[in-house]
Structures are given as structure tokens and as C-alpha cells.
KEMAR-720380 format. One record per residue: residue in three letters; x, y, z of N, C-alpha, C, CB in turn. Coordinates in steps of 0.2 Angstrom, whole numbers, plus 5000, padded with zeros to 4 digits. Glycine has a CB too. Layout:
<recs>
ALAXYZXYZXYZXYZ ...
</recs>
This chain:
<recs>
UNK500449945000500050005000500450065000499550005006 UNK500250124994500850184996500650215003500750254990 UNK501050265004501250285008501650365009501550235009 UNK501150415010501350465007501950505014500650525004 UNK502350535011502950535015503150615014503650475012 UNK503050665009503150725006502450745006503450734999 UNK502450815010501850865006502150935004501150875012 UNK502050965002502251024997501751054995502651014990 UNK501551114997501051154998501251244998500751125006 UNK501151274991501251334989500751374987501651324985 UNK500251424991499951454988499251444984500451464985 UNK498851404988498251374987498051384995498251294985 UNK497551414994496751454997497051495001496051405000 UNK497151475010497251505014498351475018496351495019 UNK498451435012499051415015499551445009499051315017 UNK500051495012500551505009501251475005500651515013 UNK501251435011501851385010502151335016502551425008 UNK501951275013501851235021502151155018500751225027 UNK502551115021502951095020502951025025503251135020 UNK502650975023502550915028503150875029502050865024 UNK503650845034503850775030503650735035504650765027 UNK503350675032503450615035503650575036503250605035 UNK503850535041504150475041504050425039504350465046 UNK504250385035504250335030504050265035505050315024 UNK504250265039503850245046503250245049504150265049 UNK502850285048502350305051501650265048502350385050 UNK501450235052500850205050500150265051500750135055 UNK500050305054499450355057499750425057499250335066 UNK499450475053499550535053498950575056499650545047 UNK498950595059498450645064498550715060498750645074 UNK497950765058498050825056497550865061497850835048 UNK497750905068497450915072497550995073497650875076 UNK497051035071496751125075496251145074497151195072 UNK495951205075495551235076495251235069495751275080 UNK494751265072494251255065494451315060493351275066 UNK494551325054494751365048495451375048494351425048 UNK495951335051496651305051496851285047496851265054 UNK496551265042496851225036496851155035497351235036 UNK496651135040496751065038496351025033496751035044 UNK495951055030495351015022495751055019494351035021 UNK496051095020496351125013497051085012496451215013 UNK497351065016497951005017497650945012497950975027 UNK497050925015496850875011496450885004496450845015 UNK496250925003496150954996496750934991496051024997 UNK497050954994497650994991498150894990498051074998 UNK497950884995498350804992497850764987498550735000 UNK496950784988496750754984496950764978496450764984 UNK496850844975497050884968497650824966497350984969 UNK498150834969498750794969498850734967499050804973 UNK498350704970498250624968497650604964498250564974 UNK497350654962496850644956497150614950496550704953 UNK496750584947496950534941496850604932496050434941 UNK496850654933496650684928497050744928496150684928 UNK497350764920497450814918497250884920497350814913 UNK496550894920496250954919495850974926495850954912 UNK496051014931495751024937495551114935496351004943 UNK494951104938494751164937495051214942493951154938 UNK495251264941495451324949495051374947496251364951 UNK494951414954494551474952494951514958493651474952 UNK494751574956495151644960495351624967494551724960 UNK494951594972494751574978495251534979494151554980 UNK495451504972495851424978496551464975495651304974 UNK496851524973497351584975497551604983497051654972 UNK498151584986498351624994498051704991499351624996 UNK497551724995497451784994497051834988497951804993 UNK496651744987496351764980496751794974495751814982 UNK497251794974497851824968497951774966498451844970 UNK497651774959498251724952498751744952498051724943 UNK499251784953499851804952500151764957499751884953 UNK499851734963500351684965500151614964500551684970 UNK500651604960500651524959500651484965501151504954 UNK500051414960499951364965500551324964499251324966 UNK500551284971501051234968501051174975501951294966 UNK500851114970500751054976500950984973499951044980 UNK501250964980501950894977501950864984502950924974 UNK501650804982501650744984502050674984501350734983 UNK502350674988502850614987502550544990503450644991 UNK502750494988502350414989502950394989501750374984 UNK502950324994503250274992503050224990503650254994 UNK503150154992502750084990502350104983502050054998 UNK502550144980501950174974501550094969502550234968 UNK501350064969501050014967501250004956500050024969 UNK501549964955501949934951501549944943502049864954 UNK500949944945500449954938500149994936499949914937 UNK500450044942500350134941500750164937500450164947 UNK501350144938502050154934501950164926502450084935 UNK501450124925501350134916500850154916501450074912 UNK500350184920499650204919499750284915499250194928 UNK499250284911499450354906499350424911498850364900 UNK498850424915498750464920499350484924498350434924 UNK499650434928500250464931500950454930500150454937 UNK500950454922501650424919502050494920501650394909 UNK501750544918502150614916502350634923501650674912 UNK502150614929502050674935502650604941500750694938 UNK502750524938503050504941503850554942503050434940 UNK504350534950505150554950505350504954505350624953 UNK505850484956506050434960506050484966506850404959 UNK506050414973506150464978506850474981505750444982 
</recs>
């Protein structure tokens, strides 16, 4: 089963630039604060990331600051990545080693 170990979080909705790492170890990740902290947008944001598709819609809102001027930017890192993924068209372009 993967196992996501990187998060990389630039400049989508209310999170600047935030920067996960996890240990490759870790069976249980807890995302714990207060209400409008971010943490759905954490998970948003790995969704977007592990979507199986090209074309994701954004709109002005999901900008830090509602500004398109800053670019988004989100990277997820996996390991155990599953073997028949590897050649799947979807995520051929967007694999890197780790």
C-alpha cells in the first residue's frame, strides 16, 4: 500500500507555503486544529494531487489571497507506489524517484 511521506503546499486557498515530511515509518497521521486552520485544505490539496486527471478546474478562491499572480504549487511524494501505476497514462508524466 503507498504511503505518502512528502507534502508540498504553495499558495492554494488560505495556506502559503507549508511543508509536511513524514516518516516513511509512520503508520497513522493525525492532522489536528482549530476550525478554519487548514486542515481540508491540506487534504484538498493532496486530493488535487492524487487525482487521476489532467484538467482540474481552479478558480480565483483556491489563489493564497485570492491572487492568480501567485502560483499554486502541490507535490506529493509516495512510496510503496503500486507497480501497475507505473505505466498507467494518467500518472506516467508526473512519476520521479524518491
Amino acid at each position: 500500500m503507498s504511503k505518502i511521506v512528502k507534502v508540498l503546499i504553495k499558495n492554494f486557498r488560505g495556506i502559503s507555503d507549508l511543508q509536511l515530511d513524514i516518516g516513511s515509518n509512520q503508520n497513522l497521521v493525525c492532522i489536528i486544529g482549530r476550525g478554519d486552520s487548514g486542515k481540508s485544505t491540506i487534504l484538498e490539496a493532496i486530493s488535487l494531487a492524487l487525482a487521476p486527471r489532467w484538467n482540474i478546474p481552479v478558480h480565483d478562491t483556491d489563489y493564497y489571497q485570492c491572487n492568480p499572480q501567485n502560483q499554486i504549487e502541490i507535490e506529493v511524494s509516495l512510496i510503496d507506489f503500486p507497480e501497475t501505476f507505473l505505466h498507467h497514462d494518467k500518472y506516467g508524466l508526473a512519476l520521479r524517484a524518491y
